[in-house]
C-alpha positions in Angstrom: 0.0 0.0 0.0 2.5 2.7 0.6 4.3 1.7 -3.3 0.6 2.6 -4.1 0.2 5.7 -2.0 3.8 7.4 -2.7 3.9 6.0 -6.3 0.3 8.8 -6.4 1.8 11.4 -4.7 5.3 11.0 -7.0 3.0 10.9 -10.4 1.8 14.2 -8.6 4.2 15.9 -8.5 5.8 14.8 -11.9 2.4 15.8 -13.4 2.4 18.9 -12.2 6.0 20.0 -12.9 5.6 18.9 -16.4 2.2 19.9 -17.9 3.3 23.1 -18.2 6.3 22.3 -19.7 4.2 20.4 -22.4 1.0 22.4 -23.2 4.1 25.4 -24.2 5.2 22.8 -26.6 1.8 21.7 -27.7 1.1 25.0 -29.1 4.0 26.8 -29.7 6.3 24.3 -30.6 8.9 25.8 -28.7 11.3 24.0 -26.1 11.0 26.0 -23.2 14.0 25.1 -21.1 13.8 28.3 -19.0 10.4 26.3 -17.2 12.4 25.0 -14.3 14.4 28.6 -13.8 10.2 29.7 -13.7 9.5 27.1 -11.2 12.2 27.9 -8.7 12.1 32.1 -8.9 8.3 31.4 -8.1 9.1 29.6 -5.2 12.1 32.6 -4.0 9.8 35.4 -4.9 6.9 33.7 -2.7 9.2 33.7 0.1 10.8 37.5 -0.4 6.8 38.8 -0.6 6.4 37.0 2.8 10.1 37.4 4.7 10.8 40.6 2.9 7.5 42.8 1.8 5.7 41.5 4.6 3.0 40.2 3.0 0.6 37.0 4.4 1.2 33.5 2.6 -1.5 33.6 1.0 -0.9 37.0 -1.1 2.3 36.0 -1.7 1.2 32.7 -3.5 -0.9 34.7 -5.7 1.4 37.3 -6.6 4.5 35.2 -7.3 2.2 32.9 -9.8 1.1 36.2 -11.3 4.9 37.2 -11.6 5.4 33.6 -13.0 3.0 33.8 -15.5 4.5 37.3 -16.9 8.0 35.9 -17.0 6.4 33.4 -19.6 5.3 36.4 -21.2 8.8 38.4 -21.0 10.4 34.8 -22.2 8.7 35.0 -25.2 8.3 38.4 -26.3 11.5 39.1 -25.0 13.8 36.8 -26.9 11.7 33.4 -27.6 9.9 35.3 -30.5 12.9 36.3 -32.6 14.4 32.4 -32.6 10.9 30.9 -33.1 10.8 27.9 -36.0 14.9 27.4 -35.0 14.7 24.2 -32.9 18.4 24.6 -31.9 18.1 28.4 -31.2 15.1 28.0 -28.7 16.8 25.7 -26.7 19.9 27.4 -26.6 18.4 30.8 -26.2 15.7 29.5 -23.2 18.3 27.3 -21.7 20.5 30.7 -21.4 17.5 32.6 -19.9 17.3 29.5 -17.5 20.7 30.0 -16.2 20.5 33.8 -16.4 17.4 33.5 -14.2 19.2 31.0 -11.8 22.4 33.3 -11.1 20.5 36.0 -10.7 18.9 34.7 -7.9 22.2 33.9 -6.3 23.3 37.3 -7.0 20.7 38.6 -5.5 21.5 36.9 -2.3 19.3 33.7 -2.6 22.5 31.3 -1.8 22.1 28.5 0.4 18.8 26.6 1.4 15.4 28.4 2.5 11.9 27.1 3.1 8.5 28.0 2.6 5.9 26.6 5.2 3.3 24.0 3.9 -0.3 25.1 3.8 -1.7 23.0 6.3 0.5 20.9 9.2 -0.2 17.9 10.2 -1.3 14.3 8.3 -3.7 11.7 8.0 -4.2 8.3 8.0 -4.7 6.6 3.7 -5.6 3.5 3.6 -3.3 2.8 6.7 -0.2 5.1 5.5 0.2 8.1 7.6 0.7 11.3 4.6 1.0 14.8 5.5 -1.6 17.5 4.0 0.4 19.2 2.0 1.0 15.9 -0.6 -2.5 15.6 -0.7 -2.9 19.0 -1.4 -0.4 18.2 -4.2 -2.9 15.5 -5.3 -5.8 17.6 -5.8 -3.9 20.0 -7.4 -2.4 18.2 -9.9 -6.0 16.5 -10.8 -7.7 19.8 -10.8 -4.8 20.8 -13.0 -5.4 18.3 -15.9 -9.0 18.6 -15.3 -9.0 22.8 -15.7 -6.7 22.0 -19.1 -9.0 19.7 -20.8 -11.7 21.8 -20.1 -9.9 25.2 -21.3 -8.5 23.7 -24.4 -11.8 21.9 -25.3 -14.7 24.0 -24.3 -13.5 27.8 -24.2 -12.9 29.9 -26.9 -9.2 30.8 -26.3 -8.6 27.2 -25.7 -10.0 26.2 -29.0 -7.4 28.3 -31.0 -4.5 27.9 -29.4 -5.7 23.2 -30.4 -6.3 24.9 -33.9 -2.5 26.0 -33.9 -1.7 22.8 -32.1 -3.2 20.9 -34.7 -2.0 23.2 -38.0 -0.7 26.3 -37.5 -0.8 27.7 -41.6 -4.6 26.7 -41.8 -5.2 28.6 -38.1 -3.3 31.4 -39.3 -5.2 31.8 -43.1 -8.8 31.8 -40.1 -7.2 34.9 -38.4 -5.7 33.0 -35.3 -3.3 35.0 -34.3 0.1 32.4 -34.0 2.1 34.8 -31.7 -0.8 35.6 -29.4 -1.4 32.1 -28.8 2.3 31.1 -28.2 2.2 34.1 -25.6 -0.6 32.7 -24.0 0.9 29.2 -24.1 4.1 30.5 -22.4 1.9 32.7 -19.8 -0.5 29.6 -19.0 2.7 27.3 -19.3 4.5 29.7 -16.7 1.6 30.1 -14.6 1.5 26.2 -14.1 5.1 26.0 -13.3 4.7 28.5 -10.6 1.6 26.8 -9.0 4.0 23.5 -9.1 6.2 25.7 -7.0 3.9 26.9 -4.5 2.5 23.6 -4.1 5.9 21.4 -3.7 8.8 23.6 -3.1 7.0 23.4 0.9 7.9 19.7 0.6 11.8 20.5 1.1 14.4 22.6 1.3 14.4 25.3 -1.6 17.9 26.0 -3.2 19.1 27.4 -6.9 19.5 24.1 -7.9 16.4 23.1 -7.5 15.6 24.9 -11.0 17.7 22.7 -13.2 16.4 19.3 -11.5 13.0 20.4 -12.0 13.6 20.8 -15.4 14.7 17.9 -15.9 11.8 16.0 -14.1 9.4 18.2 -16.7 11.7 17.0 -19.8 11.6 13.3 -19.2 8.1 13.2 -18.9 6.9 15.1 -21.5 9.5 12.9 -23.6 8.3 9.8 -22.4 4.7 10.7 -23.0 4.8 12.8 -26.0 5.6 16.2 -26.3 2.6 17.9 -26.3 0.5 15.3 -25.6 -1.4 15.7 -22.4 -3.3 12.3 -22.0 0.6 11.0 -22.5 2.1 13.6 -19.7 -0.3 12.1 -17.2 -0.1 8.5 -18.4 4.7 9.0 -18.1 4.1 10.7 -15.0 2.7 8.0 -13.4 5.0 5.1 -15.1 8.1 6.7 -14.1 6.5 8.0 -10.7 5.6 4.4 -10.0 9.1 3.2 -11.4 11.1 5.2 -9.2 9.4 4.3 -6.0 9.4 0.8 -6.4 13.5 1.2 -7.7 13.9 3.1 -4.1 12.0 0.6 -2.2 14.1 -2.3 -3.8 17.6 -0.7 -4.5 17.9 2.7 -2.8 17.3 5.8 -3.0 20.9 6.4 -5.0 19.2 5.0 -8.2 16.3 7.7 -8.3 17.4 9.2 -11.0 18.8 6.5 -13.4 15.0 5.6 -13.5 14.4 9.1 -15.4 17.5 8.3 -17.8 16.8 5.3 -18.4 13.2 5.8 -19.4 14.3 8.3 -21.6 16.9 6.2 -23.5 14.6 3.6 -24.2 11.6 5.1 -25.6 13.9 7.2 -27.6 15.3 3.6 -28.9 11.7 2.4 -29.3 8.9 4.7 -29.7 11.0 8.2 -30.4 7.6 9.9 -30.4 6.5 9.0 -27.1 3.9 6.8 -25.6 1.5 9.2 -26.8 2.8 11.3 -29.0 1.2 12.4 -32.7 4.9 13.4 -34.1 5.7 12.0 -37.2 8.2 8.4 -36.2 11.8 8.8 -36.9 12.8 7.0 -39.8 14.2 3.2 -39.3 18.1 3.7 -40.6 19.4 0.4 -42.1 
């Protein structure tokens, strides 16, 4: 029962650090490797509102997601929209912002470890396993999450065009979809998510720099293994490799963690180089 339990609360927080990571790539296309620099400045700017401007928790959390969502914004009209259609450029240039964004919060004077307190203390009893609030906060969140997305993309306006440019980008364009709007709003929705994912687990530990670049990968591998863009196949990896790293821990230690994320990586780029769930067109077999 607790494989079951944590394996849940691991998919979680996988889920929730990635669907950002893919509905920006669903729309737009574009790589955004500056997501996990997002995640971790929302989680330092929450605390500097509370410790700093003097602000209640609760403020704070919705400012810093606000702040998060226009650094989505800044990303792309800043820089992402002049290397747009150049695979290699976007990840380059994002992957700079990422580590721009990361030293800057060192220089700034965030070195070292901080914390920012859970919503609720205490824990409960599930089916026997004692959890603590805040991971089944994280549990609720991440299904209202996916819920809220297939919703919005399906049934609202706004939604609706940025699947059009999802689904064919020239044809969208030719009905007056604007394609740069919608990547904006992909990277402000995108960057909004990666903040909430902040808010919501960066209370589960000790928060540090570093913290940005491990996020990122988390968000990476499982939008890989599911399919990049593919939300249906962000869920569905989150909770394989959730699953697979907690039964790897339970078995083999906690050392092998992240082999489980590499490793699922390599093989269903050997295998399925699309994803589990992903609509991209196959690799070619090379003889």
């Amino acid at each position: 029962m607790d494989i079951l339990i944590y394996g849940l609360i691991n998919a979680a927080s996988l889920i929730l650090l990635a669907v950002g990571f893919s509905l920006i790539y669903g729309v737009s296309r574009v790589a955004n490797f500056a997501h996990g620099a997002v995640y971790i400045a929302t989680g330092f700017i929450a605390w500097a509102l509370m410790n700093k401007a003097g602000l209640n928790y609760p403020l704070s959390i919705v400012l810093s997601v606000v702040v998060s969502a226009l650094l989505g914004v800044g990303i792309y009209q800043g820089l992402l929209i002049r290397v747009r259609g150049m695979p290699a450029s976007e990840i380059i240039a994002s992957f700079a912002i990422a580590m721009g964004m990361i030293e800057a919060l060192k220089v700034v004077g965030f070195v070292g470890s901080y914390g920012n307190p859970v919503f609720v203390r205490g824990s409960v009893e599930v089916l026997g396993i004692p959890v603590d609030y805040q991971r089944l906060i994280s549990v609720l969140v991440a299904f209202g999450t996916v819920v809220f997305l297939y919703v919005f993309i399906r049934r609202t306006k706004i939604g609706l065009s940025l699947r059009g440019i999802a689904q064919d980008e020239r044809s969208s364009m030719m009905l007056g979809i604007n394609s740069d709007l919608a990547a904006t709003i992909s990277l402000a929705i995108g960057s909004a998510l990666a903040g909430i994912a902040a808010v919501v687990l960066l209370p589960l530990g000790n928060m540090y720099p570093g913290i940005g670049y491990e996020a990122l990968i988390y968000a990476v591998a499982v939008c890989i293994v599911g399919g990049l863009g593919s939300l249906g196949g962000t869920v569905f990896a989150g909770l394989m490799i959730a699953f697979a790293q907690v039964i790897t821990v339970r078995f083999l230690g906690g050392q092998w963690r992240m082999l489980v994320i590499f490793l699922a990586i390599l093989v269903i780029l050997v295998f399925k180089p699309s994803g589990l769930l992903g609509r991209q067109k196959e690799l070619e077999e090379r003889v």
